[in-house]
C-alpha positions in Angstrom: 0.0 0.0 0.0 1.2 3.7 -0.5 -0.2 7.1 -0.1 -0.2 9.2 -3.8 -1.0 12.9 -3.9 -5.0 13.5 -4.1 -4.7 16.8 -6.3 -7.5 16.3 -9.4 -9.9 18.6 -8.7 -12.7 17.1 -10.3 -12.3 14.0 -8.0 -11.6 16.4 -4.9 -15.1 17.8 -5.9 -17.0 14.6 -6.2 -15.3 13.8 -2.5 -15.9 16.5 -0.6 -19.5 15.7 -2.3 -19.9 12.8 -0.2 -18.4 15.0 2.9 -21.0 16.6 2.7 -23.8 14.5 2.5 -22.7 12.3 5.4 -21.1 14.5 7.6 -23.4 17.5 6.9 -27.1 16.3 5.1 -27.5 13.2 6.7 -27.6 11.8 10.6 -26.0 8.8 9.3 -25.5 7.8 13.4 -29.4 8.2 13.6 -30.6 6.2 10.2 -28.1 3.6 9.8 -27.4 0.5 11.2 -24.2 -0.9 12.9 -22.8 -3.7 14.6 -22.7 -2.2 18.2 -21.4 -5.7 19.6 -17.9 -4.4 19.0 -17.8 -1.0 20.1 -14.8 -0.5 22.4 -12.9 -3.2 21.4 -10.3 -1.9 19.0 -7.5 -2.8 21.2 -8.4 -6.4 20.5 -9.2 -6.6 16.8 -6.5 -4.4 16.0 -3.8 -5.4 17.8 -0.8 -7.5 17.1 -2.3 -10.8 19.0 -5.2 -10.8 16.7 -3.5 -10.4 13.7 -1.2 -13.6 14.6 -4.6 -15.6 15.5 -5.9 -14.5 12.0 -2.4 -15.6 10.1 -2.5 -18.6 11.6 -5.9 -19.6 10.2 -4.0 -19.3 6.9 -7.1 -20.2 4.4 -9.7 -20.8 7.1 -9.8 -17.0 7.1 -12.3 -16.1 4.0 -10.9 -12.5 3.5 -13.5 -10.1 5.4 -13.2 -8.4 8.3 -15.1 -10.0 11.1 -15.4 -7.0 13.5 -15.5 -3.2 13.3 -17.1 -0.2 14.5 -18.3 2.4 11.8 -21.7 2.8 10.0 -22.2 1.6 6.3 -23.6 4.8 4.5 -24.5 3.0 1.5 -28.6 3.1 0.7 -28.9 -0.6 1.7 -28.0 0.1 5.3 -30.3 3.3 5.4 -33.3 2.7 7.8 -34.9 6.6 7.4 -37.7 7.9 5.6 -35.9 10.6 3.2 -35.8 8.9 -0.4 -33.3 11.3 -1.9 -30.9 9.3 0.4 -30.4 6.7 -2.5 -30.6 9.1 -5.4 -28.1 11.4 -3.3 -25.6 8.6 -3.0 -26.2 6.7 -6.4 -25.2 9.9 -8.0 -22.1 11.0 -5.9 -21.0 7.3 -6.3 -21.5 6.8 -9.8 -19.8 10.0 -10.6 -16.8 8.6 -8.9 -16.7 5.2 -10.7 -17.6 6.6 -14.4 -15.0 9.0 -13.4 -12.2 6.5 -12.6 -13.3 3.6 -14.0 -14.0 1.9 -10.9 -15.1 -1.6 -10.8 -16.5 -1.8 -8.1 -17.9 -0.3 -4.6 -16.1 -2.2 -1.9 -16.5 -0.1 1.4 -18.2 3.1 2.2 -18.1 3.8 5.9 -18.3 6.5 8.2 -16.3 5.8 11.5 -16.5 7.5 15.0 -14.3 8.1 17.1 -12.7 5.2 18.4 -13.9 3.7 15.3 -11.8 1.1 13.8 -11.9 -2.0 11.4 -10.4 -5.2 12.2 -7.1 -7.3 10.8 -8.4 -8.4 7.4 -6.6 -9.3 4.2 -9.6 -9.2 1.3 -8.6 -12.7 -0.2 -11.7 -13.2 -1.1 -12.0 -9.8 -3.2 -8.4 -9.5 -4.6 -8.0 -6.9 -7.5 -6.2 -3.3 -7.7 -7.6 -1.0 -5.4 -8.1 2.8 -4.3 -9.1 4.0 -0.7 -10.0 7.4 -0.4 -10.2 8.8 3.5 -11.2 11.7 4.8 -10.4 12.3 8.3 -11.7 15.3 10.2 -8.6 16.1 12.3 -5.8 13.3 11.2 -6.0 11.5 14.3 -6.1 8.1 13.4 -4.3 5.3 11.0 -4.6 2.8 8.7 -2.4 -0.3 9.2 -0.7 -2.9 7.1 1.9 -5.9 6.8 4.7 -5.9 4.8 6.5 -9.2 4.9 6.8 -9.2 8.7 6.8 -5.6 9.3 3.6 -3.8 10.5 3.1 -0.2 8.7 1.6 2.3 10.2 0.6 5.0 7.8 -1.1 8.1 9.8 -4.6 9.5 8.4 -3.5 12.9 7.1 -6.2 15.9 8.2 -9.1 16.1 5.4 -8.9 13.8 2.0 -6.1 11.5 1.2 -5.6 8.5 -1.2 -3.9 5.5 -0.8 -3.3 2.7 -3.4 -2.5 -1.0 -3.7 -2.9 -4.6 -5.0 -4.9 -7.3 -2.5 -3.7 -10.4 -3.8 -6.1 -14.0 -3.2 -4.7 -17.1 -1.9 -3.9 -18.7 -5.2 -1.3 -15.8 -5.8 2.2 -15.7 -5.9 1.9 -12.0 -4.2 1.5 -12.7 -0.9 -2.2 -11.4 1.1 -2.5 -8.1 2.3 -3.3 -7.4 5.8 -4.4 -4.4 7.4 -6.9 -2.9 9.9 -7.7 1.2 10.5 -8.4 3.0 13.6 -9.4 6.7 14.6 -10.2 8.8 17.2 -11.9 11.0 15.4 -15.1 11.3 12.9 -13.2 9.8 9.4 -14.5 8.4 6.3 -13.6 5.5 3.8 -14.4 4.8 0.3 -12.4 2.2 -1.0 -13.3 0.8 -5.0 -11.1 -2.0 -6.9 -10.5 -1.8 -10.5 -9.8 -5.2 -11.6 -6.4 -6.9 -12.6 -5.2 -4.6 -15.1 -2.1 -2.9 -13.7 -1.7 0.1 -16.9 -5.2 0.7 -15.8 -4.4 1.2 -12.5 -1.2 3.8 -13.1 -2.8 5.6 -15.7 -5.6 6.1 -13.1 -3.4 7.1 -10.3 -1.4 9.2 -13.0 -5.1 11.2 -13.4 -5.7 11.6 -9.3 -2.4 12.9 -9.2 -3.0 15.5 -11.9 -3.9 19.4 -10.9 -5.0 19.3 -14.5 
C-alpha cells in the first residue's frame, strides 16, 4: 500500500461531495445500522495478537473483516424515511466510478471516534484497489503488513488517497493485511479496479493530476 497525492480537482469535488452528504445532510448515526457488539474493542481486533490468531488460520480466514465499529452509508443500510438518500448517493458514487473507471464499490463507511476495522486481508476480493479517507482532524491510522513488518501509515487531516494490490490465496503476491483505527469522525471509500495494472497507473497518474 502507499499514499499518492490527491490533487485532481474534479475527484476532490466529487469527495468533498460525499463529505458533505454524510457529515453534513445526513444523521448517518441516527438512520443507519451498525454492529454495536464491537464498540470499544479496537484494542483487541487491531492489535498485534489478533493479527497472529488470524495468520495462523491461513485459508480458514475467508478474507473479510469480522469486526468493526463504523456505519455503512450505502442506501442498503439506510433505515430513514428521506428517499433522496439513495438518489443522493447513487449519483455521488456513480460520478466517482464513471469518473475512474471503478469496478466496483467495496466499502463506504463512516467511522466514529474510536472507530476502527479489524485485521483483514480481502482474499476473497483481490484486484487493484483505491481507498480514499477523509479524516476530520488526522487522528487516526490505517495499518498494514509488509512481509513481517507492520506499517503504520497516519490519516493525514481532510482527504487522502492510498493505493494497492490485495492479492487472493492462489497468488504468488502474498495477502495483504491491514486494519484502520481513529479517534476522530473519518470516512472511507475504498473501489477495486480489476487486474489490469496500466489501468491502475494511468488512473493514479489522473488523481495525481492538478490538471
Amino acid at each position: 500500500m502507499q499514499f499518492i497525492e490527491l490533487k485532481n480537482p474534479r475527484v476532490l469535488d466529487i469527495l468533498e461531495r460525499f463529505r458533505y452528504l454524510y457529515r453534513e445532510k445526513y444523521d448517518v448515526v441516527a438512520t443507519n445500522r451498525i454492529k454495536q457488539n464491537f464498540v470499544g474493542k479496537h484494542d483487541l481486533y487491531t492489535s498485534e495478537e489478533y493479527l497472529n490468531r488470524i495468520r495462523n488460520r491461513g485459508r480458514g480466514h475467508e478474507g473479510s473483516p469480522a469486526g468493526g465499529y463504523s456505519y455503512p452509508i450505502k442506501p442498503d443500510h439506510y433505515i430513514g424515511n428521506d428517499p433522496q438518500y439513495k438518489v443522493d448517493f447513487t449519483e455521488v458514487n456513480d460520478k466517482l466510478m464513471v469518473g475512474l473507471g471503478l469496478q466496483a464499490s467495496a466499502l463506504s463507511q463512516l467511522y466514529p471516534p474510536q472507530g476502527f476495522i479489524d485485521w483483514h486481508n480481502n482474499a476473497n476480493a483481490s484486484s487493484f484497489n483505491v481507498i480514499f479517507t477523509w479524516s476530520e482532524t488526522g487522528d487516526g491510522w490505517f495499518k498494514w503488513l509488509d512481509g513481517e513488518k507492520i506499517v503504520t501509515m497516519p490519516d493525514k487531516k481532510g482527504w487522502s488517497c492510498k493505493v494497492g494490490y490485495f492479492a487472493s490465496y492462489d497468488e504468488k503476491t502474498p495477502v495483504t493485511y491491514h486494519c484502520a483505527y481513529t479517534d476522530c469522525w473519518r470516512m472511507t471509500l475504498s473501489y477495486t479496479l480489476g487486474f489490469d495494472q496500466d489501468y491502475w497507473s494511468d488512473m493514479i497518474d489522473y488523481i495525481q493530476c492538478e490538471e
